[in-house]
C-alpha positions in Angstrom: -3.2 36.5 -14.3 -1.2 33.9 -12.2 -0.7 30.5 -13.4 -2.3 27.8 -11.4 -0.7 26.4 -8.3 1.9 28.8 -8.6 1.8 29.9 -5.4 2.2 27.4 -2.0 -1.2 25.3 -1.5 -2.7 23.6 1.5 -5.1 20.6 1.1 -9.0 21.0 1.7 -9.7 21.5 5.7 -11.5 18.5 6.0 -8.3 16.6 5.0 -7.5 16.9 8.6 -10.2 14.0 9.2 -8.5 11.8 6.5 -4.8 12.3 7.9 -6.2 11.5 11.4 -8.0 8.5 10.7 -4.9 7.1 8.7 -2.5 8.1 11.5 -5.0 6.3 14.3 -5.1 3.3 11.8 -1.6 2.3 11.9 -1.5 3.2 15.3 -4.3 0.2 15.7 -2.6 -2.0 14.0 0.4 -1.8 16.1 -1.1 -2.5 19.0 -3.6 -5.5 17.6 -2.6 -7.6 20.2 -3.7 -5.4 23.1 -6.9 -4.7 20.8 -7.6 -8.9 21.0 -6.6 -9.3 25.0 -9.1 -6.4 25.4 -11.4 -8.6 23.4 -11.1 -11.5 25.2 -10.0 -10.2 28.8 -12.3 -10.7 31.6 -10.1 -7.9 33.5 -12.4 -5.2 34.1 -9.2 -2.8 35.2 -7.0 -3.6 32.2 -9.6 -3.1 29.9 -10.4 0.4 31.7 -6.4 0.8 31.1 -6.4 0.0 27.5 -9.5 1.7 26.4 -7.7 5.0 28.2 -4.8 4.1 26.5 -6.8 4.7 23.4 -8.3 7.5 24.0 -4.6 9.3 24.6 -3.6 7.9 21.7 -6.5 9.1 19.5 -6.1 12.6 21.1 -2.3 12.6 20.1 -3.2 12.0 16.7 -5.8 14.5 16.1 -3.5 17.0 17.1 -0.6 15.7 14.7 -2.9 15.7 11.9 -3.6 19.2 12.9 0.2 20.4 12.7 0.9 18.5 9.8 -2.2 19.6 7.8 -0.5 23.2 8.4 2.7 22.1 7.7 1.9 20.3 4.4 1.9 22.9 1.5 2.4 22.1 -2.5 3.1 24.2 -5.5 4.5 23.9 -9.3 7.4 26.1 -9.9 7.3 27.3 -13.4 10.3 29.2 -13.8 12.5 25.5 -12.4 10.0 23.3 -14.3 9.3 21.2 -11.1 6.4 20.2 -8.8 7.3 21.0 -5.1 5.6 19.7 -1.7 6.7 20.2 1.8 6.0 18.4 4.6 6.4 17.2 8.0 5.8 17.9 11.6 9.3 17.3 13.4 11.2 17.8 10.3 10.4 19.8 7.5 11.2 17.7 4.1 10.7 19.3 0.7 9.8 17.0 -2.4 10.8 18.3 -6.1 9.7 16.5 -8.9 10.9 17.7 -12.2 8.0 17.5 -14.9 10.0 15.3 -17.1 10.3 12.9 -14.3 6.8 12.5 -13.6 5.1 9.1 -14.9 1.5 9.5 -13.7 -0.9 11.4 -11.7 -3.9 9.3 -11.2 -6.4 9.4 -7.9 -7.1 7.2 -5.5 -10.6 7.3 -2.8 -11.5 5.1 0.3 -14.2 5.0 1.7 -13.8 8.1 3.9 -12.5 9.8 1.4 -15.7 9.4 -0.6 -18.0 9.5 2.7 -16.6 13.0 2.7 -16.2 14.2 -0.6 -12.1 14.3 -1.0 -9.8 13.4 -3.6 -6.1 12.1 -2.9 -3.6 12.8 -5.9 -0.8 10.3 -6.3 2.0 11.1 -8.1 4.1 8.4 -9.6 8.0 9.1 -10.6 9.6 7.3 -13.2 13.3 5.9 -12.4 13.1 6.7 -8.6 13.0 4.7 -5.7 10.5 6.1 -3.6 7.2 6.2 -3.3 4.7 7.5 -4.9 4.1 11.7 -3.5 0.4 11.7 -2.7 -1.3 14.7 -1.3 -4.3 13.3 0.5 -7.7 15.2 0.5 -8.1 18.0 -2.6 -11.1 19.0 -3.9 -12.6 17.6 -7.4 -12.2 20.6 -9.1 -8.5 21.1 -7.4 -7.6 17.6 -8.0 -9.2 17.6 -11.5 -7.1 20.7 -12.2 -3.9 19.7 -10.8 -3.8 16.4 -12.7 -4.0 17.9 -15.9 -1.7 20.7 -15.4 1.2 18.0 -14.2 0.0 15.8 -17.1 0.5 18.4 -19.7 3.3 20.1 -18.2 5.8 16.5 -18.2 4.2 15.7 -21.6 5.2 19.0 -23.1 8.6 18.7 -21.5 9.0 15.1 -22.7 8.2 15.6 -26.3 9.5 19.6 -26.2 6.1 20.5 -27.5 4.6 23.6 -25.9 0.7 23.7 -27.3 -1.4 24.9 -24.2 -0.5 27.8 -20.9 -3.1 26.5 -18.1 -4.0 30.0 -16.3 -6.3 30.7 -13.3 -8.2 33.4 -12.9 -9.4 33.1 -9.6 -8.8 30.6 -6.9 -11.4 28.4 -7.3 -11.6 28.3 -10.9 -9.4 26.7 -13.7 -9.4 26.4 -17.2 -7.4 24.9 -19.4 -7.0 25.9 -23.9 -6.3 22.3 -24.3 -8.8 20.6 -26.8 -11.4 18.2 -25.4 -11.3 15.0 -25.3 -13.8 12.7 -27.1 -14.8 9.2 -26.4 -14.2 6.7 -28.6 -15.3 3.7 -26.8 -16.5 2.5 -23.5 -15.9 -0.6 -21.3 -17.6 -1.1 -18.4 -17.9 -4.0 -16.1 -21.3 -5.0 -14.2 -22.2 -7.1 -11.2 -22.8 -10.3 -13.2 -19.7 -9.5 -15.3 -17.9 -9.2 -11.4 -19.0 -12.4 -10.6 -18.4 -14.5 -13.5 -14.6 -12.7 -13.2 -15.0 -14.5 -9.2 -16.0 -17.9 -10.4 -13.2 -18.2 -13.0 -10.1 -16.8 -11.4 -7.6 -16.7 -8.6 -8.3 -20.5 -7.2 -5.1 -20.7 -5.6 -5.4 -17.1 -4.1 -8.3 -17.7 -2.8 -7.0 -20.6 -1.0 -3.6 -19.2 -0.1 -5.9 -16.2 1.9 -7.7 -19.2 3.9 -4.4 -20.6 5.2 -2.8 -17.1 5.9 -5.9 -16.1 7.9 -5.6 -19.3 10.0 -2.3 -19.0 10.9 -2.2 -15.6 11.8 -5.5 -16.4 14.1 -3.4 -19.1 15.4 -0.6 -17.3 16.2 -2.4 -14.5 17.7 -4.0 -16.7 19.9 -0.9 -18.8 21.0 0.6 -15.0 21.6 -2.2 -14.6 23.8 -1.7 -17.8 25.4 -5.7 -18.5 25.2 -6.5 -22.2 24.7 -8.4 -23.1 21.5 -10.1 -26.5 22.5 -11.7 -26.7 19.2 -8.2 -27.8 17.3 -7.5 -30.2 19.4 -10.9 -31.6 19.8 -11.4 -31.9 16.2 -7.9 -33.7 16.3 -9.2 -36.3 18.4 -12.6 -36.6 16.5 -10.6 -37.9 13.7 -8.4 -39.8 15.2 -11.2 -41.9 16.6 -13.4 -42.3 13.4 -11.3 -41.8 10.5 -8.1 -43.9 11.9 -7.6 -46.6 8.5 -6.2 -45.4 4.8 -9.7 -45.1 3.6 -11.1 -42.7 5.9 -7.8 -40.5 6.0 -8.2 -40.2 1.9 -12.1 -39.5 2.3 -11.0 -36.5 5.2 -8.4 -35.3 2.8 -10.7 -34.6 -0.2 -13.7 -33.6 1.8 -11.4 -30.7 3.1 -10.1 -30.2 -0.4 -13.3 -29.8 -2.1 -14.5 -27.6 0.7 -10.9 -25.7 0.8 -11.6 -25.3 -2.8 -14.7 -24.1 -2.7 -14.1 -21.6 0.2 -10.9 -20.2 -1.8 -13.7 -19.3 -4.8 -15.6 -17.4 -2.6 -13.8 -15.4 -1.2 -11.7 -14.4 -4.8 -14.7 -13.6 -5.8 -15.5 -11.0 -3.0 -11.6 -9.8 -3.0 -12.8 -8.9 -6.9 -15.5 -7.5 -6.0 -13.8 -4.8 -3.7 -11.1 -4.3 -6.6 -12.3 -4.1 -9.5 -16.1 -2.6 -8.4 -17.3 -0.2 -11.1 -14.6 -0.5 -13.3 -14.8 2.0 -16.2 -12.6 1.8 -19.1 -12.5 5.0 -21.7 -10.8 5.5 -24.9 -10.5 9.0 -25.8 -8.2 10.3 -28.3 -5.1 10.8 -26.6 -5.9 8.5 -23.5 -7.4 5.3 -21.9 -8.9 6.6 -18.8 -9.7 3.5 -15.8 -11.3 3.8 -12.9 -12.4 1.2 -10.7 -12.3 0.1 -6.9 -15.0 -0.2 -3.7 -12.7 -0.2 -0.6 -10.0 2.4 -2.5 -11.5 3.7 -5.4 -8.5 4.8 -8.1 -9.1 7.0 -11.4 -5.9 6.7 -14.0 -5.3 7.9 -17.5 -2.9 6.0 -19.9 -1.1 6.7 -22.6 0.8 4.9 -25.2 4.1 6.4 -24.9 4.3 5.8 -21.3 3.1 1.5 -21.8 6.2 -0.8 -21.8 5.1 -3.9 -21.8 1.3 -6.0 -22.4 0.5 -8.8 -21.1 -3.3 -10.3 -22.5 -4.3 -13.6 -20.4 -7.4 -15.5 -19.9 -8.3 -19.2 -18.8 -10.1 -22.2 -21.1 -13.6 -20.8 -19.0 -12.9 -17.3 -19.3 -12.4 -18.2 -23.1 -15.4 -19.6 -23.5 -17.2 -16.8 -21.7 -15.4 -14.0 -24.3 -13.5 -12.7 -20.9 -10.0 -11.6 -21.4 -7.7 -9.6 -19.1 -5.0 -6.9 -20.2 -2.4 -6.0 -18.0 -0.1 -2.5 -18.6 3.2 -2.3 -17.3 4.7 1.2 -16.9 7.7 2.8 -16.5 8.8 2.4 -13.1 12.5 2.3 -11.0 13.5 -1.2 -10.1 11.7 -1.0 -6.3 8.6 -0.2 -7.8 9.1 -3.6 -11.0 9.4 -5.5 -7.9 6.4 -4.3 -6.0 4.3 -4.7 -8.6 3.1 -1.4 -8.6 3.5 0.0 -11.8 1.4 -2.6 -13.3 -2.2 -2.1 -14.4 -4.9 -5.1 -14.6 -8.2 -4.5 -16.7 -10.4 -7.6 -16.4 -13.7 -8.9 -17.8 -12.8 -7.3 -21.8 -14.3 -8.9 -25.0 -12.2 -10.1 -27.0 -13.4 -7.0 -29.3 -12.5 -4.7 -26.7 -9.3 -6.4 -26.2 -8.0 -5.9 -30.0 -9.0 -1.8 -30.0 -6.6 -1.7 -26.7 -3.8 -3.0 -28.8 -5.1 -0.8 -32.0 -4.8 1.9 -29.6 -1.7 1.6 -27.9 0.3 0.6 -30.9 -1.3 1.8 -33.9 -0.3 -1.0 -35.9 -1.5 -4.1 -37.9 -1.1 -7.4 -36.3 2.3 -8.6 -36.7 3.4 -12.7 -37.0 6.4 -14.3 -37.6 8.1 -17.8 -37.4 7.5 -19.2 -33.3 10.7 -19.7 -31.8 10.5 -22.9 -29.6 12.7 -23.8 -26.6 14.5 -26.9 -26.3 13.1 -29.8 -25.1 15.7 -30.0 -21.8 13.6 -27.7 -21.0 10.5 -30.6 -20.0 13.0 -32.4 -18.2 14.4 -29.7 -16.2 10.9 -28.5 -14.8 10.4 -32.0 -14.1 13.4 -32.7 -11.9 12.5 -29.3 -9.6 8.7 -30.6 -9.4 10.1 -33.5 -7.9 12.3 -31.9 -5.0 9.1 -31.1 -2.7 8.6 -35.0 -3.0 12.1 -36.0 -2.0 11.6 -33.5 1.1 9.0 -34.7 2.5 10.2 -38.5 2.2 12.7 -37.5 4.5 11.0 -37.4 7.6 8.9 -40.2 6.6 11.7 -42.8 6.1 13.5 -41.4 9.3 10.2 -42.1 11.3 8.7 -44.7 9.6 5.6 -43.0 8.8 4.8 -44.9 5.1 2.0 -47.5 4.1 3.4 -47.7 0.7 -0.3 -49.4 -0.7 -1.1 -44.9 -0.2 2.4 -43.3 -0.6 3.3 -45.4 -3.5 0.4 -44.9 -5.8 0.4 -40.6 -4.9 3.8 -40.9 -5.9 3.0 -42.7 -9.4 0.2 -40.2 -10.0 2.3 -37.1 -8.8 5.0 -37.6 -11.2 2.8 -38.7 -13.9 1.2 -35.8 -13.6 4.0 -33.1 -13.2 5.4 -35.0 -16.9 1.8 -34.4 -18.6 1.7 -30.9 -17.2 4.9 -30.0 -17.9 4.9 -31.2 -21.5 1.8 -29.4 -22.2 3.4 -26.2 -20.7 6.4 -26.9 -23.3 3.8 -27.0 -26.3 2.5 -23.7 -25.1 6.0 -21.8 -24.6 6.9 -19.9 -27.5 8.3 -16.6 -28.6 8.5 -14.4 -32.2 10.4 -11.5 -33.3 8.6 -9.3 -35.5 9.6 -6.1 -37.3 8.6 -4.1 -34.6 7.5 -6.8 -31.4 8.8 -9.0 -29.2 5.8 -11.4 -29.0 5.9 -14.2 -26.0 3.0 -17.0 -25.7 2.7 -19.1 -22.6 0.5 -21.2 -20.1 -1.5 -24.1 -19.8 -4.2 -23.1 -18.0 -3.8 -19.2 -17.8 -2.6 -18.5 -21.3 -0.8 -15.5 -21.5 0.7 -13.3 -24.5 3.3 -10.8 -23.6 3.8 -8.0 -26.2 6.8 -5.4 -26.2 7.9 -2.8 -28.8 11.5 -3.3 -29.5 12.4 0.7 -29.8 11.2 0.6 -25.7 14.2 -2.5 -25.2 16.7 -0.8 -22.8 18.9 -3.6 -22.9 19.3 -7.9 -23.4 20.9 -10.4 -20.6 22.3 -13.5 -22.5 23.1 -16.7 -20.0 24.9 -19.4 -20.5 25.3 -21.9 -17.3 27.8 -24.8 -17.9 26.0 -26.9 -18.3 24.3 -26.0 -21.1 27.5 -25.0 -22.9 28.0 -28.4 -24.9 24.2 -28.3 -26.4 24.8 -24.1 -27.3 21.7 -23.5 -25.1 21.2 -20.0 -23.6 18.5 -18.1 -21.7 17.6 -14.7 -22.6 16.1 -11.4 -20.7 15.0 -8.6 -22.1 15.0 -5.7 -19.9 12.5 -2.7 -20.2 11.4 0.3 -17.5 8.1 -1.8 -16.6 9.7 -5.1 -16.4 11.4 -8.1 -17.7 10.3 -10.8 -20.3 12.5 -13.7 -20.2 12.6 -17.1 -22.5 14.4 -20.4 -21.8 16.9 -22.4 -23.5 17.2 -21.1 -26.5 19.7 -22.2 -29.7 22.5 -20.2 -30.6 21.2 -19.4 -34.0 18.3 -17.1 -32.2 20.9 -14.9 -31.1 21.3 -13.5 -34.5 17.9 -12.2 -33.7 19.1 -10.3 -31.3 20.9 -7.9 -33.7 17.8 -6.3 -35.6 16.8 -5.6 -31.8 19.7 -3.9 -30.5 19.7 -2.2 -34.1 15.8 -0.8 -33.3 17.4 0.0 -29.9 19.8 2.4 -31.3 18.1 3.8 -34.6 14.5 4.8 -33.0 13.9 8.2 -31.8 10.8 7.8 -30.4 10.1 8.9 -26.7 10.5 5.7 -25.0 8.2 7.1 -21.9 
């Protein structure tokens, strides 16, 4: 019998329709500005020209995809313990991934990819700086297969435990003498739970989105160089009705409120699309999540592999028992920064919420004494609240641009409110060191707990700026292969804290991955 995926693989034939329409994609992107003049054009020859222009293009494409389809081959080598791809057109690169560098192997659909009945296997490398390896349309039963070989394979090289041989007997069928899993627990989340996520998250996202897709509009159009009447128009509209204080402030929080409520709807469709179908499972070795409209991802957690939790949720979402858990995973420092070996789970009870921790750290809760910052700390966050302020004065005193019966009452409120905000955000701020946890509590409005183990610590940054050397203050890091928790102005005495943590460092033998 030969093992599976021993010998060089191609993807499923239809694959050549996924790498085509992903190639002609970013080719469309690229030229998006020729797309919009074709658009708007009145040209009848240029827009002959550029829908030719197309056409070539598109051709080009289909027979890339083509060559690289046939050029793209994948197999697991055994004998080296190491998962190989090759690939490229031009250049032939070749891809080895040893099992015990391999962090996950989840899936990930479009829309095309479901329309047509293909699955597209990332794999995700601990400790390295490139991307993710993903081999873009495999069967369900290939991709089903593969996943659990790779999965096996870097856990049994990880932990040096050998317990199952995957075989194949033929080449469409593959088994597996592992033991089946069994469910513990199921979360899923509904349309009404999808909405109530919508209504009570993201506000300034939403927002954010409004004023990106104006200005790129904008630009595109200036780009362009076709005249958009309707700005200025509405510029002179206002001018002309809304000209004293009064009717500026009444403009201002019309838009605001409408801003506002703009920004909500579209989180909540931008949720919608992420977070569509999401399925939580617990079995007994795993927590198995899939979710997603546009790009529809299946991934399968374990313990080992988690390095830090965060658990947040809003006064609203409180209220509503909605709670979120996010999982941090090992990842090189690229990947910390990108975000992308970070896992969100949404719309969980608080029920729900206390068997994830159960699960991932089989232990009782832990407490201890909260550790507190120092109260510089209000002040501090103050003062850099207050530098947007003292920018924008700037033009106004040069130009003479103040009626101070408006400015000086926004400014009153403005720093009233930055001192309320911030001293609320100081009572929230703590952190606890446990026997086996770093704990970390935070957040005024989102109010977030940050949980890591000690034994998965890789290592502690202690700062001291000048300034703070006379009070004893310091500010610490803690450093772990899915990200950093850090924690202001802290007293010398904590440090002796640190000890029992560099002690777990060096005593534990657990697999920290």
């Amino acid at each position: 019998m030969n093992k599976a995926f021993a010998k060089p693989q191609l993807q499923s034939k239809i694959g050549i329709l996924v790498i085509f329409t992903s190639s002609f994609y970013k080719v469309l992107k690229a030229v998006l500005i020729s797309f919009a003049y074709l658009l708007f054009s009145s040209n009848a020859k240029a827009k002959l020209y550029i829908l030719l222009g197309f056409g070539v293009v598109g051709l080009l494409s289909l027979i890339y995809s083509f060559f690289y389809y046939k050029k793209f081959k994948f197999h697991i080598d055994y004998e080296q313990k190491e998962f190989v791809l090759q690939k490229g057109v031009f250049s032939t690169e070749f891809i080895n991934i040893p099992f015990d560098k391999i962090q996950q192997v989840y899936f990930k659909r479009s829309i095309i990819q479901r329309v047509i009945n293909v699955y597209e296997v990332a794999i995700d490398t601990a400790g390295s700086s490139q991307k993710e390896v993903t081999i873009k349309a495999l069967s369900k039963e290939k991709a089903d297969a593969l996943r659990s070989i790779l999965m096996d394979l870097a856990a049994e090289e990880t932990t040096d435990e050998i317990e199952n041989e995957v075989e194949v007997e033929t080449d469409a069928v593959y088994t597996s003498k592992s033991k089946k899993k069994s469910v513990e627990w199921k979360h899923q989340l509904g349309i009404f739970d999808l909405l109530k996520l919508g209504l009570t998250s993201n506000y300034l996202r939403g927002i954010w989105l409004i004023f990106l897709f104006f200005g790129t509009i904008m630009n595109e159009l200036n780009q362009l160089k076709i005249e958009n009447t309707y700005v200025e128009d509405s510029a002179n509209y206002l001018a002309e009705n809304f000209s004293d204080s009064s009717g500026i402030i009444l403009v201002a929080f019309a838009a605001l409120i409408f801003t506002f409520l703009v920004g909500i709807v579209i989180s909540t469709i931008e949720i919608f699309i992420k977070y569509f179908n999401l399925t939580l499972t617990q079995t007994t070795s795993s927590l198995d999540l899939e979710m997603g409209l546009k790009t529809n991802t299946r991934t399968s957690l374990k313990p080992r592999r988690v390095q830090l939790l965060r658990l947040s949720t809003n006064p609203i979402q409180k209220r509503l028992d909605l709670y979120e858990a996010e999982v941090s995973l090992a990842s090189s420092a690229d990947n910390i920064q990108a975000q992308k070996g970070k896992i969100k789970i949404p719309g969980l009870a608080k029920e729900k919420l206390q068997k994830i921790k159960t699960f991932l750290y089989n232990r009782a809760e832990e407490t201890s004494e909260a550790i507190k910052p120092h109260r510089l700390l209000i002040f501090r966050r103050v003062m850099l609240s207050l530098i947007p302020v003292v920018i924008a004065f700037i033009p106004v005193i040069i130009f003479s641009w103040y009626e101070w019966q408006i400015i000086a009452p926004m400014v009153l409120i403005y720093v009233a409110l930055s001192v309320f905000l911030n001293k609320k955000y100081y009572d929230s701020i703590a952190i606890e060191f446990t026997e086996n946890f770093i704990i970390k509590k935070q957040g005024i409005w989102n109010q977030e707990t940050e949980i890591l183990e000690l034994y998965k610590l890789q290592s502690v940054t202690v700062k001291q700026p000048l300034w703070f050397k006379k009070r004893k203050l310091y500010n610490l890091e803690f450093h772990t292969a899915g990200g950093d928790l850090s924690f202001p102005l802290v007293h010398e005495e904590v440090l002796k804290n640190l000890n029992y943590s560099f002690y777990k460092i060096e005593t534990s033998t657990k697999a920290w991955m």
